[in-house]
N, C-alpha and C positions, 0 to 999 in steps of 0.2 A: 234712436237718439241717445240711450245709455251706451253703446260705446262711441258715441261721437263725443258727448261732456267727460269720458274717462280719456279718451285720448286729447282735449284742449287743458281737463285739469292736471293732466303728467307730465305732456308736451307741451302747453303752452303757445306761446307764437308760430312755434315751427310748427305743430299740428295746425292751426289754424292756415297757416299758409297754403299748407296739402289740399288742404278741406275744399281750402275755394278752388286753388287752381285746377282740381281734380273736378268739382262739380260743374266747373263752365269747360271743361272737355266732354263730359255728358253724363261721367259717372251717375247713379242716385246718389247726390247727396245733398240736403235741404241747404241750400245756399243761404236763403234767408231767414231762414229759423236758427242757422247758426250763426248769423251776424245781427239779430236780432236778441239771442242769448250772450253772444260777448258785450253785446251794449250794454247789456244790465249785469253786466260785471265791471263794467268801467264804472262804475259807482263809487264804490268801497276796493276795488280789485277783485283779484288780481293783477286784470289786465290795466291799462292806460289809453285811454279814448283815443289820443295820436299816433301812442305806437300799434292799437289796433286799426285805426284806418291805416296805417301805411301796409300795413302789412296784410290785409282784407284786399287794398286797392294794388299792391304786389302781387297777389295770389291769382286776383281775375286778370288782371294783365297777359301772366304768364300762361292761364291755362287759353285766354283770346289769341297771343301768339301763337302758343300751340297748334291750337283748333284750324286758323288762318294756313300754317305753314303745311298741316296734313291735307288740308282741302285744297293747297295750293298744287302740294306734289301729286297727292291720289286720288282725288274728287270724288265723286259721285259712286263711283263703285265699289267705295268700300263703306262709304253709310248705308248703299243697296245690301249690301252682304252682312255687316257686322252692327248697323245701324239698333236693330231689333233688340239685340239686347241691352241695349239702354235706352229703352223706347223711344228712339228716334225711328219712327214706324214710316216707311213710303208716304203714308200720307200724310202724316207732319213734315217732310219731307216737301213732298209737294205743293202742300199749304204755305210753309214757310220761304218756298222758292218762289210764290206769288207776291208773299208780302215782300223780301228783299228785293225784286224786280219793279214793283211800284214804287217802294218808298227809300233804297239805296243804303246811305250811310243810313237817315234817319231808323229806319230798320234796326241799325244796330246800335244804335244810341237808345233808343224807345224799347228793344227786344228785349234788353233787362229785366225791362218789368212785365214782362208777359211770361206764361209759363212753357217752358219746350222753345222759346224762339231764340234767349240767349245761346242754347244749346247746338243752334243750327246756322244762325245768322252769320258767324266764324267762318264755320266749314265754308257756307255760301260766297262771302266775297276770296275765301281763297279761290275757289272753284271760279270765280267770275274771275279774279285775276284783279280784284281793284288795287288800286296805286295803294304802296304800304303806306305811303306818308296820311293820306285821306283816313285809309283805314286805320291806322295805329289813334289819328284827331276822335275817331267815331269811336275807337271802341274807348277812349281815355278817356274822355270826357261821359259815355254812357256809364265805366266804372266808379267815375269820381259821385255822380250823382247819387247811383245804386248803393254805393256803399256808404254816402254821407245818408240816407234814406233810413236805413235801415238800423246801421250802427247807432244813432242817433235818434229813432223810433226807443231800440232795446235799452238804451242811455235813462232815456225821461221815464219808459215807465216802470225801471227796476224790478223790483220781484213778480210783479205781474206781466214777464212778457211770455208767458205761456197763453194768454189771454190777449194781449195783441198777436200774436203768431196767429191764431185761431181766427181773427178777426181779419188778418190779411189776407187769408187762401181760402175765407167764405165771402168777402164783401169787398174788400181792400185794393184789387187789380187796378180798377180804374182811378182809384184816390190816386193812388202810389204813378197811375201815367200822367195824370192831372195835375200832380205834383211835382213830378220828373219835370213838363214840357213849361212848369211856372218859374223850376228853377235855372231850368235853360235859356227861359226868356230874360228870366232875371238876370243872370249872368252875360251873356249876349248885349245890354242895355248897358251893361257894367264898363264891358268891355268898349262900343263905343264910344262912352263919354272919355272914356279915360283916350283913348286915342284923338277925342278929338281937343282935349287940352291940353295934351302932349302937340301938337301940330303950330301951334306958335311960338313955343320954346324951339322949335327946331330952324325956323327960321332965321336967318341972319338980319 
């Protein structure tokens, strides 16, 4: 983690961008321990709570197109071969091809908050070949959550988020899906009231 906070405190945005996009391709890199430490700089600074979500929600984007586009051209036989060293193990692997085969997009909206699944759920719908337009809705709306979650976690509890980080990857997984699937519903709900009072303005 010391040279992850020496490369956000020298670079700045641009390092944070790398961070992410590079952690949801599978590198190790604490995705939410370091969007849980920019939150509690958005306090006082450096950073800016909006231009850090855009640029937290830039970075997973890019490394979910990524992910998408190599699993799309290479599939399976180069997470069999090169997988390992970023613990993406066969059998995460194969675990994780049961959950995206049950549960689809959801899979990758929800796999955010699971650990090893964002990592894999990418590769997986490249490999399946799902429609980019579906897949681009699942993984945007899975990053929008993730990173209002988190960034916004590190926001409220300022200096103490070495103590919520702690808190998330001993007890936390299930809050953080609980939380995810409350604010999907919330949103969802949001979504269609507003279509449905837009439906008589449209009318002549």
């Amino acid at each position: 983690m010391l040279e992850i906070t020496w490369a956000l405190t020298h670079f700045g945005y641009i390092a944070l961008f790398f961070l992410l996009a590079l952690g949801i391709v599978g590198l190790p890199i604490p995705d939410e321990t370091i969007m849980v430490f920019v939150g509690s700089l958005t306090v006082e600074g450096p950073f800016g709570y909006v231009p850090a979500f855009a640029v937290c929600l830039a970075g997973s984007m890019t490394g979910m197109t990524v992910s998408y586009i190599v699993g799309r051209r290479v599939g399976k036989p180069l997470l069999n071969r090169y997988g390992k060293r970023v613990k993406l193990t066969p059998a995460r692997v194969e675990r994780t091809e049961r959950w995206f085969q049950r549960f689809g997009p959801w899979a990758i909206v929800f796999g955010y908050f699971v650990p090893g699944l964002r990592h894999l759920t990418c590769y997986l719908a490249g490999m399946a070949r799902m429609n980019w337009s579906l897949y681009f809705f699942a993984a945007g709306t899975g990053a929008i959550i993730w990173v209002a979650t988190f960034l916004t976690i590190g926001h409220f509890v300022g200096v103490h988020w070495e103590a919520a980080v702690h808190w998330i990857h001993t007890k936390g997984t299930l809050y953080m899906v609980g939380l995810a699937a409350m604010l999907l519903l919330i949103g969802a709900l949001v979504f269609v009231l507003i279509r449905r009072r837009a439906r008589p303005k449209q009318t002549p």
